[in-house]
N, C-alpha and C positions, 0 to 999 in steps of 0.2 A: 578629712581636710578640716583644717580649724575656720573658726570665720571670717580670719581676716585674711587669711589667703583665698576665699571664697567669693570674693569682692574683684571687680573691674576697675575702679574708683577708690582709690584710698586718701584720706585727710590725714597726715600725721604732724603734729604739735610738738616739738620740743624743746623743754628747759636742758640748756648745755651749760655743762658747767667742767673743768678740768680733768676729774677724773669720772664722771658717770651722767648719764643725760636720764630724763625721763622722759617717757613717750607716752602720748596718747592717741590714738585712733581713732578716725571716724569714720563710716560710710556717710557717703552724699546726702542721707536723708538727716542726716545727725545722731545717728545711734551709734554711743562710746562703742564699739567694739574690743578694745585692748587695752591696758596701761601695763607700763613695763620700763623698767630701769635694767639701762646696760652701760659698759664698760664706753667712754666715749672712742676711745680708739676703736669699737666693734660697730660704732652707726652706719657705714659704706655700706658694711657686710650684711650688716641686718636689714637695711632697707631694701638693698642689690635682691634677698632671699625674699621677698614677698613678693606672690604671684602676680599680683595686681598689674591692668595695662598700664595705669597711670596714676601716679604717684606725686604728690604732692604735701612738699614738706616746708612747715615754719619755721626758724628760729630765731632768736633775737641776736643782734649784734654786738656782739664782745670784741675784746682785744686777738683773740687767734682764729677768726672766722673765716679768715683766706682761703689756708689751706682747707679747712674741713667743706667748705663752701663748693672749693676746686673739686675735689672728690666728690662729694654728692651730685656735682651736673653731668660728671663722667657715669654716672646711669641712666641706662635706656628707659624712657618714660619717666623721670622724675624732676618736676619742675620745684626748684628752691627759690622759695623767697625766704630775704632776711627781713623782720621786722624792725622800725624800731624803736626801741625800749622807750624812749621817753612818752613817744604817741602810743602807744599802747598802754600806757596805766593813766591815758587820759580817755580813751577806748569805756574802759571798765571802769564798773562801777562796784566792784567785787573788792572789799577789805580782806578777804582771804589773800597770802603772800606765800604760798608754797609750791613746790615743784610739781605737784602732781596738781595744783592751780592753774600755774604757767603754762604745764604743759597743754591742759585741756582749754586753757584759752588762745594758744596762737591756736589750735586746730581749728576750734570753732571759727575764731576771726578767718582764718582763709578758708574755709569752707564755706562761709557764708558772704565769700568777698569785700571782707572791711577789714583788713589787714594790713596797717600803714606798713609800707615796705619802704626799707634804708636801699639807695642806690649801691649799687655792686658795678666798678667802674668793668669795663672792658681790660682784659688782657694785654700788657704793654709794658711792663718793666718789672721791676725783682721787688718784694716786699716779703723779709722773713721766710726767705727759701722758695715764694708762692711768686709766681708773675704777676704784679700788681703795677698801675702806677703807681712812681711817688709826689707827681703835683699833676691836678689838674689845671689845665690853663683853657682859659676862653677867648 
């Protein structure tokens, strides 16, 4: 069994980007366990195959985040939060600006619970194929 299917508890961080995301892996304690770039369209599957009870995944908020967003809550055990982006490189203090940076920094930020999260409205209207609202009203 590899080590990150070895784990109860998984952290995973990732940089999404169009066509390929990067991941990084933590257990609880903060030991990287994995980095790995896959194909964005295979992130459901790949997360869906880790043994782990629960699962907990970062990523920053883009313009197609709905749907991928909608998918990843459709697994059992895996809590998605969306960072975001602008509070998060006020977070770090790291001039490194690369994917496999990104990645290992939302993990760490939501592993260690200081992970500015962008609100994700509730489900209630159509946005880009994905049920989204289109205006929030107070």
């Amino acid at each position: 069994m590899n080590e990150v299917n070895g784990n109860k508890v998984l952290y995973i961080g990732a940089d999404v980007h169009d066509r390929e995301i990067q991941l990084a892996i933590f257990e609880p304690g903060g030991m990287l366990l994995q980095e790995k770039r896959i194909p964005t369209k295979d992130l459901q599957s790949y997360v869906d195959s880790l043994s782990a009870k629960e699962k907990h995944l970062a990523l920053e908020s883009l313009g197609f985040i709905y749907p991928l967003y909608d998918k990843l809550k459709q697994i059992p055990g895996c809590e998605v939060a969306v960072a975001n982006p602008k509070r998060i490189r006020q977070t770090s203090d790291s001039k490194q600006k690369h994917d496999r940076a990104d990645a290992r920094l939302l993990g760490n930020l939501l592993r260690i619970n200081y992970l500015k999260r962008s609100h994700m409205p509730a489900l209630c209207g159509y946005y880009g194929g994905s049920k989204r609202p289109l205006a929030l009203f107070e």
